[in-house]
N, C-alpha and C positions, 0 to 999 in steps of 0.2 A: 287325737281329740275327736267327740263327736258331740252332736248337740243332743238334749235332752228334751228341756220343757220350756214353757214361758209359764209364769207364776203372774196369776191376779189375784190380789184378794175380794172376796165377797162381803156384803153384807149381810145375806139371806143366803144361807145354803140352798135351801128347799124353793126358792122360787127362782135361783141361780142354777140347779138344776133341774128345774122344769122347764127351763129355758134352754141350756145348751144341751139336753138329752130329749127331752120330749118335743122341742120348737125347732132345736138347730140341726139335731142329728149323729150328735158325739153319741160315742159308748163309754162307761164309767168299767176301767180296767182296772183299779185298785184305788181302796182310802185308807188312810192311817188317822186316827184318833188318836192326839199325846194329850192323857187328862196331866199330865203335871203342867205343860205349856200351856194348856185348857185351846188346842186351834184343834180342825180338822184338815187335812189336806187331801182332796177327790181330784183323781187324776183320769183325762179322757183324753180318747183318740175318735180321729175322724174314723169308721168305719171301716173303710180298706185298708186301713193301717193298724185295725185293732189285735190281731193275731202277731205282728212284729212290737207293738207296745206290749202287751202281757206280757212277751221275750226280752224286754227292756230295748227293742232295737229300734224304736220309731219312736219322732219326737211327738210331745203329750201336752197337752192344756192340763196346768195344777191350778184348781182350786182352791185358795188356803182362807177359812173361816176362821175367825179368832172369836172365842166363845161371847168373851164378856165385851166387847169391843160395840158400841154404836156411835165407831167413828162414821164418818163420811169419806169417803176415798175419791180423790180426785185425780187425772189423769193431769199431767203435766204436756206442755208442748212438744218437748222432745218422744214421745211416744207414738208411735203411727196406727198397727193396725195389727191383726191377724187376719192368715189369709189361707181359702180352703177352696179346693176343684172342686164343680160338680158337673153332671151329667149332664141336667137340661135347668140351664139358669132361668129361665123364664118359669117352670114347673117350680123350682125352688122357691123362688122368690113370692110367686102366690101362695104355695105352703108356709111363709112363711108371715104371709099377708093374712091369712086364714087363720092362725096360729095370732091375731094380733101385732104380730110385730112390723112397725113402720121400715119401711123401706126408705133411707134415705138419700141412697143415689140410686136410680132404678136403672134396670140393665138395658138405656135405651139403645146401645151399639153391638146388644147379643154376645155382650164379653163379659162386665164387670157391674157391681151392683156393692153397695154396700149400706148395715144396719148397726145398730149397738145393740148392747149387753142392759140387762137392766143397771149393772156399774158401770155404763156410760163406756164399753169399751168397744172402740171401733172395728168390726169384721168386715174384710173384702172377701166376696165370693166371686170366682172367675168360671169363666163357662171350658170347660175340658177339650180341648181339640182344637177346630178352628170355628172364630165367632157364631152364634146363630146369627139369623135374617133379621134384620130390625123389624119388629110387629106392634103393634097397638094391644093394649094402652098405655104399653112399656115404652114409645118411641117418643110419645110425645107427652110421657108423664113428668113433672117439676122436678125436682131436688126438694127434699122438707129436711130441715133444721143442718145440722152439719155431720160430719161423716171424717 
């Protein structure tokens, strides 16, 4: 057995990936379009993973868009998070501040930070190696809304 993907669905395709490809930093490794089923399904990898995802060997973030759908998708309690290394959480985190996106727990211990999806789904980003140095404005910025 080995793991695959975690499936969200979307509401917005197009502003669901300008968010996780233009904001967050995934790569779009393959889509399948079913017009009978009328969904699309965009499937992305973190970067350093993307060369083992096109090989099916790394697990993948699915996007599954259903065409005629303006449901509203709500996340239940039992669901937590995804969660992705980067290089320099603090550099991330203002790219992703600059990009608009709230930062809802900010990396003030140089390890762990996390934001949502425009479908309200919650990402943890962790800092790659051992913590950075607690620095400002990240140390002593609040927590905004939940996470």
């Amino acid at each position: 057995m080995r793991y695959l993907h975690t499936m969200i669905r979307v509401r917005d395709l197009d502003e669901s990936l300008d968010f996780w490809v233009n904001k967050v930093g995934l790569v779009e490794t393959r889509r399948k379009d079913n017009e009978a089923g009328k969904f699309t399904l965009v499937f992305l990898a973190a970067p350093k993973d993307e060369a083992r995802a096109r090989a099916e060997n790394a697990p993948e973030l699915e996007l599954t868009y259903n065409w005629d759908s303006d449901e509203v998708y709500e996340t239940g309690r039992s669901w937590g998070h995804l969660a992705y290394k980067v290089d320099d959480i603090y550099a991330y985190c203002q790219k992703l501040m600059d990009a608009g996106i709230t930062i809802n727990r900010p990396p003030r211990d140089g390890w762990m930070a996390f934001f949502k999806s425009p479908d309200n789904v919650s990402i943890e980003i962790l800092q790659e190696g051992a913590p950075l140095e607690p620095r400002e404005p990240w140390a002593s910025m609040p927590n905004t809304g939940s996470w």
